[in-house]
C-alpha positions in Angstrom: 70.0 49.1 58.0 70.1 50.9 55.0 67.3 53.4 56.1 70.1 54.1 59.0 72.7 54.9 56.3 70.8 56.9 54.4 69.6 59.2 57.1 73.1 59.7 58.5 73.9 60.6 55.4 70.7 63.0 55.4 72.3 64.8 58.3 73.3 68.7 58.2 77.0 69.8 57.5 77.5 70.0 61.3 76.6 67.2 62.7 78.4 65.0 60.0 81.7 67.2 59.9 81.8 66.5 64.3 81.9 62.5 63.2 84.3 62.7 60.8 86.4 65.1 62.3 86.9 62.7 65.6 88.3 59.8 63.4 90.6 62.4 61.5 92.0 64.9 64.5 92.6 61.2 65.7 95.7 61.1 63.3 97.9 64.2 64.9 99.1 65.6 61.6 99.5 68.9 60.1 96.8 69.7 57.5 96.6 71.9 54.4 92.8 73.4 52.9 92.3 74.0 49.5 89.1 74.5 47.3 88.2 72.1 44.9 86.8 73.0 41.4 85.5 69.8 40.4 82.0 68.7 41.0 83.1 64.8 41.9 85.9 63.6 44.2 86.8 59.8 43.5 90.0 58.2 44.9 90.9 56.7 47.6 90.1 58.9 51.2 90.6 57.6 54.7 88.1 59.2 57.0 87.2 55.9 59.1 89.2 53.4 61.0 88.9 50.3 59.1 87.5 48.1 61.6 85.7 44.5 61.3 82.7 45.4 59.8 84.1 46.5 56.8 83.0 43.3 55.1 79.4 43.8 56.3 79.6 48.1 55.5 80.8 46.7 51.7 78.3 44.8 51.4 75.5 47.6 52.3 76.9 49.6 49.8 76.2 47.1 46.9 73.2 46.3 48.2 72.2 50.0 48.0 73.5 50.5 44.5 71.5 47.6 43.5 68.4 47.9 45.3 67.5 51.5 44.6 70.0 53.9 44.1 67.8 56.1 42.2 64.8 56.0 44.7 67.3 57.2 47.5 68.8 59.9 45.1 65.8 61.2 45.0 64.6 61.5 48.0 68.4 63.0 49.1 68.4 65.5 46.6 65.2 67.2 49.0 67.9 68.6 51.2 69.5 71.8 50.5 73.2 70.0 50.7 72.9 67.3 49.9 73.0 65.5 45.9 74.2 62.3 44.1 78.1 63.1 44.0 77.8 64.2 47.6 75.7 61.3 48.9 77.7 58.4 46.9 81.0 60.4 48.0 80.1 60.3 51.2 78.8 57.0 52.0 82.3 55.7 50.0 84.1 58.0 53.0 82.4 55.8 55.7 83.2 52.4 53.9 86.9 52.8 52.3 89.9 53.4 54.8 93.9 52.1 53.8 95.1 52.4 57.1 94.5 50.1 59.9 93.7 51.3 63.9 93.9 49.5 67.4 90.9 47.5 69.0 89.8 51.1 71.2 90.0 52.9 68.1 87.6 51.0 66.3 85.1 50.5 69.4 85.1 53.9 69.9 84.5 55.1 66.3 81.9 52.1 65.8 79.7 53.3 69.0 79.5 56.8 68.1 78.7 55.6 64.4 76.0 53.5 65.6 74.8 56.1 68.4 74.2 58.8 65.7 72.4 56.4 63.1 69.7 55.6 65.6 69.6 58.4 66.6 68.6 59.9 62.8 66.9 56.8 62.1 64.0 58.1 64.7 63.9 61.4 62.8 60.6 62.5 61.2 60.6 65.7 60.4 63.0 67.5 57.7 66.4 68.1 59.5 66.9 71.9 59.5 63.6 72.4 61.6 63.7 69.6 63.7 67.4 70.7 65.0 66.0 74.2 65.2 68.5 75.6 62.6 67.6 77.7 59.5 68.3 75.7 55.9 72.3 77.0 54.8 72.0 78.5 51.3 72.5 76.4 48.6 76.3 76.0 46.8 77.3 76.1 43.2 78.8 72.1 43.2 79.7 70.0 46.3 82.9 71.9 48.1 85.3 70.1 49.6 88.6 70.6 51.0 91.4 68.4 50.2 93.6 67.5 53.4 97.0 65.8 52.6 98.7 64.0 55.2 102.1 63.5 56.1 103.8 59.8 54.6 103.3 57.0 57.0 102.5 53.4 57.4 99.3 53.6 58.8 97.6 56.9 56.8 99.0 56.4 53.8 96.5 58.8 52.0 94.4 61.7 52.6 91.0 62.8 54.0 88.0 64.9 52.6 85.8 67.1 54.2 82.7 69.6 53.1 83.6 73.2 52.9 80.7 74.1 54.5 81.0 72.5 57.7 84.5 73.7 58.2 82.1 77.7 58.1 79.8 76.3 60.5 82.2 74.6 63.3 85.2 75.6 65.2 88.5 73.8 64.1 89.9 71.8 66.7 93.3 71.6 66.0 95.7 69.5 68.0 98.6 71.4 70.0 101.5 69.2 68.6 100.0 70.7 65.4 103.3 73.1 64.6 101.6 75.0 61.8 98.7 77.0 64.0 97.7 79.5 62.1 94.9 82.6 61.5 92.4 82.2 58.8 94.4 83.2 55.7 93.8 85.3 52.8 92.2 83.5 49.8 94.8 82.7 46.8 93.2 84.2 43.6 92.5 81.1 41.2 94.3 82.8 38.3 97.9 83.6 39.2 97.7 80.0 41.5 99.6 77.0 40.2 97.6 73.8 39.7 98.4 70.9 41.3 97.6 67.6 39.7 96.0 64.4 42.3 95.8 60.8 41.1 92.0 60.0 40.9 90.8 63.5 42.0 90.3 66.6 39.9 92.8 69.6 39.3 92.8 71.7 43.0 94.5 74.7 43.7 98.0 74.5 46.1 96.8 75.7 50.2 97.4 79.1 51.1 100.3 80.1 53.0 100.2 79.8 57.1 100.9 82.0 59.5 102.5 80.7 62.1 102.3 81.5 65.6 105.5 82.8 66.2 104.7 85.2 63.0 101.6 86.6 64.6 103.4 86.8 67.8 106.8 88.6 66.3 108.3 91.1 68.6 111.0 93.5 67.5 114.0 95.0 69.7 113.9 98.4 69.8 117.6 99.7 70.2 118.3 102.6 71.5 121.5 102.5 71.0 124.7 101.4 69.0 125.7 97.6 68.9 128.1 96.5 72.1 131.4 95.2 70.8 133.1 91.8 72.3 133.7 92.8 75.8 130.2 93.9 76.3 131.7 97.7 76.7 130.3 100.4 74.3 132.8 102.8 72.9 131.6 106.8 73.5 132.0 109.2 75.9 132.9 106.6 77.9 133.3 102.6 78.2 129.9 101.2 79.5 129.0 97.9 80.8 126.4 96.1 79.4 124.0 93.3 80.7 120.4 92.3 79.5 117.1 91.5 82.3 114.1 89.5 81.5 111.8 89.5 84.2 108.6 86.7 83.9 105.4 85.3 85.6 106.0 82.0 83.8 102.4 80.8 85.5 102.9 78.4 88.7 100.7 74.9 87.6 99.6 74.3 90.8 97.8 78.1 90.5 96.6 77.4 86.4 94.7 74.1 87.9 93.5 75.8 90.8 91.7 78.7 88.4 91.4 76.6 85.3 88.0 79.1 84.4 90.7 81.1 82.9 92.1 78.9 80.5 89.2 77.3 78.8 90.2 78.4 75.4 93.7 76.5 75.7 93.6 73.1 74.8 94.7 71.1 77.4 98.0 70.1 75.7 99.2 72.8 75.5 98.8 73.5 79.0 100.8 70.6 79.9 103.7 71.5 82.5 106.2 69.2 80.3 105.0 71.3 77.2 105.2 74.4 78.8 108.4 74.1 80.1 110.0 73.2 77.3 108.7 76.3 75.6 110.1 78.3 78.1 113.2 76.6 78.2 113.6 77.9 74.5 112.4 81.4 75.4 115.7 82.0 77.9 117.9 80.1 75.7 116.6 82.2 72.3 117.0 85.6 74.8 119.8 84.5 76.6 119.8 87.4 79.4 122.1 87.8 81.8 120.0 88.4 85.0 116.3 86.3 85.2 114.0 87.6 87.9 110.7 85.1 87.6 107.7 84.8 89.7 105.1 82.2 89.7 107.7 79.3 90.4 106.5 76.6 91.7 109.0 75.1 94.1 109.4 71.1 93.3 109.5 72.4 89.2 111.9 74.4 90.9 114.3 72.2 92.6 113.6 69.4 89.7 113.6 71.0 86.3 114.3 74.3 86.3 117.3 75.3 88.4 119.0 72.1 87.0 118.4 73.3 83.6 119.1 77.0 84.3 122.5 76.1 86.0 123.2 73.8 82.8 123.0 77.6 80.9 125.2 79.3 83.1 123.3 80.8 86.3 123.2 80.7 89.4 120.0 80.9 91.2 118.6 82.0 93.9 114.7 81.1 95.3 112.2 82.8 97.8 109.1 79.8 98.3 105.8 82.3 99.9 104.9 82.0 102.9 101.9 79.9 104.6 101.1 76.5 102.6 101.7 78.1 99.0 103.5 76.3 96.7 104.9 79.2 94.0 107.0 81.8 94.8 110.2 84.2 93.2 113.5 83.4 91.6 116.7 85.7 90.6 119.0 84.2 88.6 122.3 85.8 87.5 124.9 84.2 85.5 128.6 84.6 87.5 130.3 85.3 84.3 129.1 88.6 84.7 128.7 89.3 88.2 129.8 88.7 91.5 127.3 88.4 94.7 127.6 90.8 97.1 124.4 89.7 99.3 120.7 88.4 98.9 118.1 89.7 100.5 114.6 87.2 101.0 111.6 89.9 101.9 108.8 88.4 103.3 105.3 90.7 103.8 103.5 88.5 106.3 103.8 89.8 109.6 102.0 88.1 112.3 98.9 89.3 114.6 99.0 92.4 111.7 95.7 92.4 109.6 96.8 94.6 107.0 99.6 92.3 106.4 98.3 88.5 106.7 99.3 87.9 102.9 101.8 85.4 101.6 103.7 87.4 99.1 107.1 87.7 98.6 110.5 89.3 97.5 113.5 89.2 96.7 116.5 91.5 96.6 120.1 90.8 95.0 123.1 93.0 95.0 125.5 92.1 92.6 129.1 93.6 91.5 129.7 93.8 87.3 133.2 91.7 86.5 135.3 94.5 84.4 136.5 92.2 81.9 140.7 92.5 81.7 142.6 94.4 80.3 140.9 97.1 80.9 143.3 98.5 83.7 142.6 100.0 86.6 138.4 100.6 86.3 135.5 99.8 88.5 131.7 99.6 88.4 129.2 100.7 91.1 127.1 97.6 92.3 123.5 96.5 90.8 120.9 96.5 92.8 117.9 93.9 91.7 115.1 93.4 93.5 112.1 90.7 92.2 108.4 90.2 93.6 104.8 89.5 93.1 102.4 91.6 95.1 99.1 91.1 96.0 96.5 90.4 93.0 93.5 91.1 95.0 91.7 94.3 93.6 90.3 95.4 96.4 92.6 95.7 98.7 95.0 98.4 97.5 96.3 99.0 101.5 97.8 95.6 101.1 99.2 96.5 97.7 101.0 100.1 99.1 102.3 98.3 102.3 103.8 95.4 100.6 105.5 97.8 98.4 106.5 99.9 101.2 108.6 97.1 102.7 110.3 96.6 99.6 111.4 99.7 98.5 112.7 99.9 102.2 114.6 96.9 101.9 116.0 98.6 98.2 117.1 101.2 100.1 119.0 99.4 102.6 120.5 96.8 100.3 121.2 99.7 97.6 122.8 102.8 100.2 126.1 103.4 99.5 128.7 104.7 102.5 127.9 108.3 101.5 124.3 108.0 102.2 123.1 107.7 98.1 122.1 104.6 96.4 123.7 102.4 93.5 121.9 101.6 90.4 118.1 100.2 90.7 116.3 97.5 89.2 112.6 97.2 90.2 111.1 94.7 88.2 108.0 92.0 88.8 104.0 91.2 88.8 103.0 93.9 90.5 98.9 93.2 89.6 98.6 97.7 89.1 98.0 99.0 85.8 99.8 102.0 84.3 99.0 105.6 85.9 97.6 104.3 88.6 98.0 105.4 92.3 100.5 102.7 93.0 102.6 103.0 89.4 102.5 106.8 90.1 103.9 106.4 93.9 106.7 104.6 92.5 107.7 106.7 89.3 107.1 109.8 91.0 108.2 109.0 94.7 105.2 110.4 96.3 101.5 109.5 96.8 98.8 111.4 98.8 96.7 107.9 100.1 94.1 109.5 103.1 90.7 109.5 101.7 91.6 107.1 98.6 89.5 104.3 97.6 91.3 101.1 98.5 90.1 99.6 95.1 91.3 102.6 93.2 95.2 101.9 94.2 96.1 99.2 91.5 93.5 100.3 89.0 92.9 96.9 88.0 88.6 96.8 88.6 86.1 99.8 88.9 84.1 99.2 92.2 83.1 103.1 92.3 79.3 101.5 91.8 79.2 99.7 95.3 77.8 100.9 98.3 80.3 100.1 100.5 83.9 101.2 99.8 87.0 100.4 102.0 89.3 103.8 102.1 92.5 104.3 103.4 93.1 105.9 106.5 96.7 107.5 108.0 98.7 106.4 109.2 98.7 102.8 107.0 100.4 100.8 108.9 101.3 101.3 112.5 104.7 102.0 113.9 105.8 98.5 115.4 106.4 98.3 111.6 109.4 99.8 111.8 109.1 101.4 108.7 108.8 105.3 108.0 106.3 106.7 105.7 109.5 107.4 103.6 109.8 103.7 103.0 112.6 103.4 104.9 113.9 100.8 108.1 113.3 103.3 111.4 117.2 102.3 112.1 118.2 103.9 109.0 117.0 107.3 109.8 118.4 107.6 113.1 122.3 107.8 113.8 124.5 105.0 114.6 124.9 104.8 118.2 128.4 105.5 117.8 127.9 108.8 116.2 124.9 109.8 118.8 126.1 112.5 121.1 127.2 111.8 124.7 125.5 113.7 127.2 127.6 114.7 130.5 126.7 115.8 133.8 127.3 120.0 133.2 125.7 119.6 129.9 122.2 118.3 131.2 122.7 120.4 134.3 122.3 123.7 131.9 118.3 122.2 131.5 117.9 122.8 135.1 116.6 126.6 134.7 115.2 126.6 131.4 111.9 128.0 130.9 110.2 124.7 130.4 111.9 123.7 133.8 110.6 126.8 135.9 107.0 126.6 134.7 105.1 125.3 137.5 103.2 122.1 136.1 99.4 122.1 136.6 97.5 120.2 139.8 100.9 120.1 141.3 100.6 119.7 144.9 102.3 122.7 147.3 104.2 120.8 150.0 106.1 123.6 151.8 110.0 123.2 150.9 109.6 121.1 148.0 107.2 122.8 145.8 106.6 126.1 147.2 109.6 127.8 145.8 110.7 128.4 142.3 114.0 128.2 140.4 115.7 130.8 140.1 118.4 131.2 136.8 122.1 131.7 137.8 123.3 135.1 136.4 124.8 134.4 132.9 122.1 131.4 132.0 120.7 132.2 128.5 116.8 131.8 128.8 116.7 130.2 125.5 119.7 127.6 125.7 116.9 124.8 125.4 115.9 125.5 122.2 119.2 126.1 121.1 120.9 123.1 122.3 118.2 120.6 121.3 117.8 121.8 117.5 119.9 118.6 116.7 117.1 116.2 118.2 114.7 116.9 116.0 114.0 113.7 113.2 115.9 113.3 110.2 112.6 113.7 108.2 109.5 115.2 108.8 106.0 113.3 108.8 103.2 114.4 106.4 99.9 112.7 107.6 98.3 110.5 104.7 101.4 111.1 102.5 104.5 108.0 101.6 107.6 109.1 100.1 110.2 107.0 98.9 113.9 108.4 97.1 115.0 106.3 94.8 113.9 108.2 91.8 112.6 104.9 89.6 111.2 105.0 86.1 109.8 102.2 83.5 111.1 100.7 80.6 108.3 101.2 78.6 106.0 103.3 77.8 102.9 101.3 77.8 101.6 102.7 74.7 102.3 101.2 70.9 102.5 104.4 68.4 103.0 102.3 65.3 99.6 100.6 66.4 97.7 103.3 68.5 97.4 101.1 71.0 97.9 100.3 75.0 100.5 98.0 75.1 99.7 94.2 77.0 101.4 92.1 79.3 98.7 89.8 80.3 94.9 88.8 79.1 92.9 87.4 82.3 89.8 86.7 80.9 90.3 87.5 77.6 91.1 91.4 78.7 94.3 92.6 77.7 96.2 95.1 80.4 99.9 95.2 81.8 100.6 94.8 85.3 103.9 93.6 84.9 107.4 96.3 84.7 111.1 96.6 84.9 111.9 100.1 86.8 115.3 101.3 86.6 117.1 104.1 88.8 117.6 107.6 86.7 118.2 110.8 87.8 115.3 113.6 88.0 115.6 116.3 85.3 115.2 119.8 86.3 112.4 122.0 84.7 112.7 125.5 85.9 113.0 126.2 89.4 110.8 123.0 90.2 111.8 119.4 89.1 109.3 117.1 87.3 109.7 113.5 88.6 107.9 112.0 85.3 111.2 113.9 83.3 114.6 111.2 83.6 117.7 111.8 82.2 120.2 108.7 81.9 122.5 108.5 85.3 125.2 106.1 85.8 122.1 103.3 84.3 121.8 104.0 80.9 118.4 102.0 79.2 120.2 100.7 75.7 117.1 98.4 74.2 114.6 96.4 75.3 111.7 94.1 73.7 108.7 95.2 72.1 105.4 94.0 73.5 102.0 93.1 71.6 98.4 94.7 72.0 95.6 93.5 72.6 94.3 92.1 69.0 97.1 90.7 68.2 97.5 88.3 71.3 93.3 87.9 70.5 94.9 86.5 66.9 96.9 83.8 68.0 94.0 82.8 70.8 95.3 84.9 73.9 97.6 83.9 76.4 98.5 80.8 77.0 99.0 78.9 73.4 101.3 77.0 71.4 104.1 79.7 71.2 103.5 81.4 74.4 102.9 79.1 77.3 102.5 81.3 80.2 99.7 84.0 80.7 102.4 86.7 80.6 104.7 87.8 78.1 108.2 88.2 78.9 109.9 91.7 79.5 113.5 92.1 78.3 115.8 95.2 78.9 119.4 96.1 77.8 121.3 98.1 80.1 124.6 100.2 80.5 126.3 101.4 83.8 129.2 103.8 83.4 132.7 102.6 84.0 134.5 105.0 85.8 138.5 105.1 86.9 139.5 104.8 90.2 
C-alpha cells in the first residue's frame, strides 16, 4: 500500500494536476493564482473529499514517516519534480480535507484514486519515458499556486496546486465561473503588496482579471449629436429617432443538430436556460426599438421569449420555416413608437420548382412612427422593415439570388408609395454572403450580371474554383410562372391596373385591318379562289404606318437584359466591414473557428451623382439618416475570449445595432 502512495506521488505534473483538479473544479467557485516564494507550503489545504478512509489514509501516513521516510526521499528526489517539501506536501494534500462531501462524491473520487495507484504501481520504467514525454526542466523551489476560496460551510479553506502543471494542461474552468478571463500579465514582485496567510509563507496578491465582457467591449460610434426627450434631433430640421438590432440568436434544436461546431464551449454554457438569460440581458442592456431575429426556435418562442419580450414593451410578430423545421424569424417593434400598417410573411418554397425546394423564410413589416404631441400639425413617411435568413448552403448561390429576388419584390410592394416611389428601407438579416461578394454587390449596387457565374462564387463564403465540376448559372434564373421580373418585382406591378388599361373599340381595331403587317401574304397559305386570292387594298387617307404609331404604348414597362437582375431600391450597409483602429475585417460570426460576417442591416439612401454618371457605392443621407450604430470585434479578439459561443456571448453571432433618423416634414 505504501509502494502505491509513493508512486502516485512519483507521477508527472500532468497526470497528478488531472486528479486533483476533478476534486477541486468539483467545488464551483471563482479562483485567484498567485506565485509563491517560499520553498514549503504547510497549513491546512482541501484538495480531497474527506471520505471514510481517512482513518486508514492517516494511518499510512505515520506509518511512512516511521518506517522510512528517508529511504523513500531518496528514491523521490530521482525525478526531476519531484523533492521532500513536494512529496510530504503532497501526500498531506491527499490525506487532510475540512470540508465534508456526499456518498457519490466520495465513490467517485476514491475509484479514480484507486484506478491511478494501480495503475502506477505496475510501472517499471522511469515515468518521463515510459509515458513517452521528455523530462520538464528542473525549477528553482517547489511552485505552487495558492487558490482561495469563497466562505462557506463546506470549503472552509483553500486548495494548492503545482505551477507547473497549470503550463502543461488546459484550465477547465466552470461556466458559472463569472470571472473568465485571458492569461494576465505578471505583477512585478517589487511594486506588489504582500499578503500575509496563517500557516503559509508571504505570497504576492493575484493579478487582475479580465473579464469577458472587457475583452468583448464594443463602443458606439455616434455619428451624430445626442437626441433630446422626445426622441427628435434639433437642426435643420426635427428628426425621428428609433434604434434596430437585428440577431441570429442560434436556434437549439440547430446547435445540437451540428454540435461539431461548438466543441470548445463547455456544455454549460450552451444551456438554452443559460443562454437565454444572457440574451434576455443583451435586449434589456440595448433596449432597441425594433428587434428583427432569426434562428427562433418556435416553442422557445411561444414559451419564453415572446412572453418576456411583450413584458419589455413589444409586440411581436413570427414566421415558423417551412417543411418540418423548427426555427424561423421574428420582428418585434415596440407600439410606443409605431403603429402597424401591415405584415408581410414571405415564404421561398414553391412547389414542383427545383431551384426553390428550400425552407427559408421572411418577413416584412410596415410600420408608421407616432409624432409625439405637441408637435402640431407634422407627419412621417412609413418604415419599411423586412427580416430573413437565406440559404447557408455554399454551393448553391442560384438559391441564394432567387430567395433574394422574392424579397426585395415583396420590399417593393410593401414599401411603394401612391406616386410609384418607395418609403424608407430596412434590409437587415443572416444572409450567409460575405462582403463584396456577387450577392452583397447586387444589393448595394442594384445590378448583377449572373450568366456564366459560378454558383459557388455568389455568397463568397467557400472557394470551390479547384473542383472539376462547377454548377453555373444560366438565364433566365428562374422561370416566368414565378411571377417575378428580373427587376425583382411582382409581374402585376409592372403592368397597369386594369382600370387604367385602354379600352379598345370597334373603329379603333378596325384601323389594323390594312396595315402593312395585315396585307403581307403569310407563307404556305393556301389560294382558295375568293378567300385568299385577293389582297387588301388601303382606303385612301389610311396612314401605312398607323401600326407602329398606335401600338408604341404596348410595349413593357421595362426592358429585359438576358443574364442581368435589377432591383431599385438603392440600399446600402451600416458598416463598413473593415476596423481602421485595428486594420482588420470586421466579424459577425466564427463557424469553425473562422471569423467572417454574413450578417447586415441595409438602409434606403439616395444615389449620389459623380459627373454625368452616378456611382451606386456613393450615398448621401435621404429622408433615413444613419445617426450611430455598434461597433463590432475582429477576429483575435473573439479568438481571446474563446470564439463564439461563451460565457458573455451566447449565440454564434454578434448582435448588430443601428440608430436611425427619418425627416419630419409638415403637412
Amino acid at each position: 500500500m505504501i509502494a502505491s502512495c509513493l508512486c502516485y506521488l512519483l507521477l508527472p505534473a500532468t497526470r497528478l494536476f488531472r486528479a486533483l483538479s476533478d476534486a477541486f473544479f468539483t467545488c464551483r467557485k471563482n479562483v485567484l493564482l498567485a506565485k509563491s516564494s517560499s520553498s514549503q507550503v504547510e497549513g491546512n489545504f482541501a484538495m480531497a473529499p474527506r471520505g471514510p478512509e481517512q482513518e486508514e489514509c492517516e494511518g499510512l501516513l505515520q506509518q511512512w514517516r516511521e518506517e522510512g521516510s528517508s529511504q523513500v526521499l531518496s528514491t523521490a528526489s530521482e525525478g526531476p519534480l519531484v523533492d521532500k517539501g513536494l512529496a510530504q506536501s503532497s501526500l498531506a494534500l491527499l490525506m487532510d480535507n475540512p470540508g465534508e462531501e456526499n456518498a457519490a462524491s466520495e465513490d467517485k473520487w476514491s475509484s479514480r484514486q484507486l484506478s491511478d495507484l494501480r495503475a502506477a504501481e505496475n510501472l517499471d520504467e522511469p515515468f518521463p519515458e515510459m509515458l513517452g514525454e521528455e523530462p520538464l526542466p528542473e525549477v528553482e523551489g517547489p511552485m505552487w499556486a495558492a487558490i482561495p476560496m469563497q466562505t462557506d460551510p463546506q470549503y472552509a479553506d483553500c486548495a494548492v496546486l503545482p505551477v507547473g502543471a497549470l503550463a502543461t494542461e488546459q484550465w477547465e474552468e466552470d461556466p458559472a465561473v463569472l470571472a473568465w478571463s485571458i492569461a494576465p500579465e505578471p505583477v512585478p514582485q517589487e511594486e506588489a503588496p504582500i499578503w500575509p496567510f496563517e500557516g503559509m509563507g508571504q505570497l504576492q496578491p493575484p493579478p487582475m482579471e479580465i473579464p469577458y465582457h472587457e475583452i468583448l467591449w464594443r463602443e458606439w460610434e455616434d455619428f451624430s449629436t445626442q437626441p433630446d426627450a422626445q426622441g427628435l434631433k434639433p437642426g435643420d430640421g426635427p428628426q425621428f429617432q428609433f434604434t434596430l438590432m437585428s440577431y441570429n440568436i442560434l436556434a437549439q434544436d440547430l446547435m445540437q443538430q451540428s454540435s461539431e461546431l461548438y466543441l470548445h464551449c463547455h456544455p454549460d454554457i450552451l444551456n438554452w436556460n443559460y443562454r437565454f438569460m444572457n440574451l434576455m440581458q443583451e435586449f434589456q442592456h440595448w433596449d432597441p426599438d425594433i428587434l428583427c431575429l432569426q434562428e427562433v426556435q418556435e416553442d422557445h418562442y411561444w414559451e419564453q421569449l415572446e412572453p418576456s419580450l411583450r413584458m419589455m414593451g413589444f409586440t411581436c410578430f413570427y414566421k415558423r420555416r417551412t417543411g418540418c423545421k423548427t426555427d424561423g424569424c421574428a420582428v418585434c417593434y415596440k407600439p410606443t413608437r409605431f403603429r402597424l400598417l401591415c405584415a408581410s410573411p414571405v415564404e421561398y418554397f414553391r412547389p414542383g420548382l427545383e431551384l426553390l425546394n428550400r425552407d427559408n423564410v421572411g418577413l416584412v413589416l410596415l410600420l408608421q412612427p407616432l409624432i409625439p404631441e405637441g408637435l402640431g400639425q407634422v407627419s412621417v413617411a412609413p418604415l419599411c422593415v423586412a427580416n430573413t435568413h437565406i440559404l447557408y448552403n455554399p454551393r448553391r448561390g442560384d438559391v441564394k439570388l432567387a430567395q433574394m429576388a422574392i424579397l426585395l419584390a415583396e420590399v417593393d410592394k410593401v414599401a411603394r408609395l401612391s406616386d410609384g416611389s418607395h418609403c424608407p428601407i430596412i434590409l437587415c438579416g443572416d444572409l450567409n454572403s460575405v462582403p463584396d461578394s456577387p450577392l452583397y454587390n447586387f444589393i448595394r449596387d442594384g445590378e448583377l450580371q449572373y450568366h456564366g457565374m459560378p454558383a459557388w462564387k455568389v455568397s463568397g463564403q467557400e472557394d470551390f474554383s479547384h473542383q472539376l465540376y462547377q454548377r453555373k448559372l444560366q438565364a433566365p434564373l428562374w422561370p416566368s410562372s414565378l411571377g417575378i421580373t428580373d427587376c425583382c418585382q411582382y409581374v402585376s406591378s409592372c403592368h397597369p391596373k386594369r382600370s387604367e388599361r385602354r379600352k379598345y373599340g370597334r373603329d379603333f381595331l378596325l384601323r389594323f385591318r390594312f396595315c402593312g403587317i395585315a396585307c403581307q401574304r403569310p407563307v404556305g397559305l393556301v389560294l382558295m379562289e375568293g378567300v385568299t386570292d385577293t389582297k387588301p387594298e388601303r382606303p385612301a387617307g389610311w396612314a401605312e404606318s398607323v401600326f407602329e404609331e398606335d401600338t408604341s404604348e404596348l410595349e413593357p414597362a421595362s426592358s429585359r437584359t438576358v443574364g442581368t437582375i435589377q432591383h431599385c431600391l438603392h440600399l446600402t450597409s451600416v458598416y463598413t466591414h473593415f476596423l481602421p483602429q485595428r486594420g482588420r475585417p470586421e466579424v459577425t460570426t466564427m463557424p469553425l473557428g473562422l471569423g467572417m460576417t454574413v450578417d447586415y442591416i441595409f438602409f434606403s439612401a439616395e444615389s449620389c451623382e459623380n459627373g454625368n454618371r452616378t456611382d451606386h457605392r456613393l450615398y448621401r443621407d435621404g429622408t433615413l439618416k444613419l445617426l450611430g450604430r455598434l461597433s463590432l470585434l475582429s477576429e483575435e479578439i473573439l479568438w481571446a475570449a474563446n470564439g463564439l459561443p461563451n460565457p458573455f456571448c451566447s449565440s454564434d453571432h454578434l448582435c448588430l445595432l443601428a440608430s436611425f433618423g427619418m425627416e419630419v416634414t409638415a403637412p
